[in-house]
C-alpha positions as CSV (number, residue, x, y, z in Angstrom):
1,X,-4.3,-20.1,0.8
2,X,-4.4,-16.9,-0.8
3,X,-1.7,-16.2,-3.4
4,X,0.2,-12.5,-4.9
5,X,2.6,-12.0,-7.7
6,X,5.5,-13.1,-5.4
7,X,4.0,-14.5,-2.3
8,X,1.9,-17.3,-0.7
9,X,-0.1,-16.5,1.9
10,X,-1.0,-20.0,4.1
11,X,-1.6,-21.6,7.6
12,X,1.8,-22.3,9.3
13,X,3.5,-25.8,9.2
14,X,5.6,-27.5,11.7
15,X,8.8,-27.0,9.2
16,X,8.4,-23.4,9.5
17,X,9.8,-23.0,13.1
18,X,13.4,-21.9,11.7
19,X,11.8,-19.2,10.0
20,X,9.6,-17.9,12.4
21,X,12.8,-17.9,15.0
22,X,14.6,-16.0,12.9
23,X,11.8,-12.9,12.7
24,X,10.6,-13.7,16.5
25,X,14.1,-13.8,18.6
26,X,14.4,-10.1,18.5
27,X,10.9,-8.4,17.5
28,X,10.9,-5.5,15.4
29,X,8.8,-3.4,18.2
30,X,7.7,-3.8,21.0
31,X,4.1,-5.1,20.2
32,X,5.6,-8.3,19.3
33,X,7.7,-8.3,22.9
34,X,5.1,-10.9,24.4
35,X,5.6,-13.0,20.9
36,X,9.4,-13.6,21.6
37,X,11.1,-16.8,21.1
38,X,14.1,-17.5,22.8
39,X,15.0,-20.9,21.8
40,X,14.3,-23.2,18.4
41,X,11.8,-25.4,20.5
42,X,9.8,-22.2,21.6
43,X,9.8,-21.7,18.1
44,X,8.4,-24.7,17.6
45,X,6.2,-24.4,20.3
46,X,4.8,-21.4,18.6
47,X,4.1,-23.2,15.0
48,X,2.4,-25.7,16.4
49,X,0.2,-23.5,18.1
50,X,-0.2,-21.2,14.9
51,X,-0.5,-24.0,12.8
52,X,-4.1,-24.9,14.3
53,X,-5.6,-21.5,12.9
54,X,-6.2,-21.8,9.3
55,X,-9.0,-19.0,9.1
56,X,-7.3,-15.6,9.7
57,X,-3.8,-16.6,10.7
58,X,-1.5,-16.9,7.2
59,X,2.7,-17.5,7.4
60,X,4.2,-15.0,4.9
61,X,6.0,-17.2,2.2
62,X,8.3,-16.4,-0.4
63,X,7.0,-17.8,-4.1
64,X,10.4,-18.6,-5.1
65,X,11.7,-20.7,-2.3
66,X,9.3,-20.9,0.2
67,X,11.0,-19.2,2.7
68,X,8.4,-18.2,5.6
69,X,8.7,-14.0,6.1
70,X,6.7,-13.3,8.0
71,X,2.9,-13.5,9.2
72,X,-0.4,-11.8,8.8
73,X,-3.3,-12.0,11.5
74,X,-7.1,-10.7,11.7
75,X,-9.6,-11.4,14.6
76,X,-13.1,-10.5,14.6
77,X,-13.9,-7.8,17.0
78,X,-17.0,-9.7,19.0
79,X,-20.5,-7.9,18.9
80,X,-21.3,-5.9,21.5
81,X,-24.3,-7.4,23.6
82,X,-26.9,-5.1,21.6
83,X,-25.4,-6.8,18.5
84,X,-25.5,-10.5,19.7
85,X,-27.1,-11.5,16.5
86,X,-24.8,-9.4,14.5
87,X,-22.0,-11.5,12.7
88,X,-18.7,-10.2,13.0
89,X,-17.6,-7.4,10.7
90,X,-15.0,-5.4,12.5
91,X,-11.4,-6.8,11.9
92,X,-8.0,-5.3,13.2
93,X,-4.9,-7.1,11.5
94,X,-1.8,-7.1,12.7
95,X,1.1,-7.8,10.6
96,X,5.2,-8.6,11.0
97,X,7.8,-9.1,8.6
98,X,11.5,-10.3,9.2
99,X,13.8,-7.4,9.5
100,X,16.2,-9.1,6.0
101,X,12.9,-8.2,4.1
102,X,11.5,-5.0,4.8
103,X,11.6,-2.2,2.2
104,X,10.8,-4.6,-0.7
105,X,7.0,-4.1,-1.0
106,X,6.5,-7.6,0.7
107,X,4.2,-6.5,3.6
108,X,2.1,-4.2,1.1
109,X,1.6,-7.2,-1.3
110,X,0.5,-9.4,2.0
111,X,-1.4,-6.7,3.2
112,X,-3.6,-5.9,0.2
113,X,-4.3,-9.3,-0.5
114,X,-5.4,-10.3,3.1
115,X,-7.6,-6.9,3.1
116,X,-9.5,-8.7,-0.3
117,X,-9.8,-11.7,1.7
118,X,-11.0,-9.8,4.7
119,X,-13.5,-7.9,2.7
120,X,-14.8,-10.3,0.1
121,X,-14.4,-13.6,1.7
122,X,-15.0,-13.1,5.4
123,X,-17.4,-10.1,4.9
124,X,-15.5,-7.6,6.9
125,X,-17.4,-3.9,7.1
126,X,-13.9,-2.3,8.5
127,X,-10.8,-2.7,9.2
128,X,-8.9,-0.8,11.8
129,X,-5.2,-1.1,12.9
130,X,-2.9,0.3,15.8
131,X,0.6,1.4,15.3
132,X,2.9,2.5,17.4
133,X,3.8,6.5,16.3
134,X,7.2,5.6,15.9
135,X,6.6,2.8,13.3
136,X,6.9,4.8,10.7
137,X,7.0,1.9,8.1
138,X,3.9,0.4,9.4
139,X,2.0,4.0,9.4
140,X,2.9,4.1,5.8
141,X,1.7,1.0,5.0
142,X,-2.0,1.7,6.6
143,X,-1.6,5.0,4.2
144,X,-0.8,3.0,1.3
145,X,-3.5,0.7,1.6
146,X,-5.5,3.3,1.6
147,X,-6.9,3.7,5.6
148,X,-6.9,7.1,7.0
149,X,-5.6,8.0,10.5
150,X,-8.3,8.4,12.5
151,X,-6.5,9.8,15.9
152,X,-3.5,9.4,18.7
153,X,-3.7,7.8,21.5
154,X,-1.5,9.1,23.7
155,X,0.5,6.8,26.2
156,X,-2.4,4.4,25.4
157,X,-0.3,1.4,26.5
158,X,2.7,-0.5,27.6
159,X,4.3,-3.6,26.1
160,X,7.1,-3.6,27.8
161,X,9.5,-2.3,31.4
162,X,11.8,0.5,31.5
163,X,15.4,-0.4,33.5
164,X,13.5,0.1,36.7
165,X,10.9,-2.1,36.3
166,X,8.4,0.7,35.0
167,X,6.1,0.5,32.3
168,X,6.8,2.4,29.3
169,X,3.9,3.8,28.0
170,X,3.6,4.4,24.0
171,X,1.5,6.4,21.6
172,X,-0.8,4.8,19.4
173,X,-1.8,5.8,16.1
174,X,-5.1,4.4,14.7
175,X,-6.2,3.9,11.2
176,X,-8.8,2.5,9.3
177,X,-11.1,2.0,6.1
178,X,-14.9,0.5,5.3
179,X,-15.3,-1.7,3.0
180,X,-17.2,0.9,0.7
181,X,-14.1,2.9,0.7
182,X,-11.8,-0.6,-0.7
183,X,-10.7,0.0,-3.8
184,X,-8.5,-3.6,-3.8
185,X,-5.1,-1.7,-3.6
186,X,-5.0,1.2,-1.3
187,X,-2.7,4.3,-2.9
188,X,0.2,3.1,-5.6
């Protein structure tokens, strides 16, 4: 459990699946279009299954009244085969906020503390993240916590089909910061 001024940061519970419905039935972008829930039991389908990763997996809860806002991921990148003795210290997050609570600093506050964890708990060396080019929100948010843009990818993938049956194919903006270059806070 990792805790910030106004938020807990901890493994998902079965009572959670109302919340996570609520941010999953329409996601934000369309990253998140495989993560879709369509009903209260996929919902619940989807806590369970969260609720088994207690190492880099956290449910975004409100101090005040517990309300689950979201969620915050990492995943060690696996060594290459040269590195096979190497323990993992690449990390891309990915994080997702329900739509009623965007704009108040949440995902910043989230974000910051889960980098700290990243860094001084799991001994992450960097940090990387994709973002769509036209998540603006998110591209801010890897500026504010301090990672720098390190290219475009363009039409670098597709997450979801046009009207035809097509893939759509989006830009990809990449950022990312080392662990010598953490300051605990990014840019204020």
């Amino acid at each position: 459990m990792i805790e910030t001024e106004r938020l807990i940061l901890r493994s998902f519970t079965e009572t959670d699946a109302n919340d996570l419905y609520e941010y999953l039935k329409e996601p934000a972008v369309n990253c998140f279009a495989d993560m879709k829930v369509n009903t209260i039991e996929e919902a619940k389908a989807a806590v369970r299954k969260r609720a088994k990763e207690t190492e880099y997996l956290f449910a975004i809860v409100l101090k005040e009244n517990g309300k689950v806002i979201g969620e915050i991921d990492a995943y060690p990148d696996l060594p290459s085969p040269e590195q096979d003795s190497a323990a993992p210290d690449t990390f891309s997050p990915c994080w997702m906020l329900n739509k009623k609570y965007q704009g108040k600093g949440y995902a910043f506050e989230a974000a910051r503390a889960f980098y700290d964890y990243l860094f001084n708990e799991k001994g992450a060396r960097r940090i990387y993240a994709y973002t769509e080019d036209y998540n603006l929100s998110s591209r801010k948010l890897c500026e504010k916590l301090g990672m720098r843009r390190e290219g475009v990818f363009k039409e670098f993938i597709s997450f979801v089909k046009d009207a035809e049956g097509n893939p759509v194919y989006e830009n990809t903006v990449q950022y990312a910061i080392l662990k010598k270059e953490w300051r605990g806070g990014g840019n204020f």
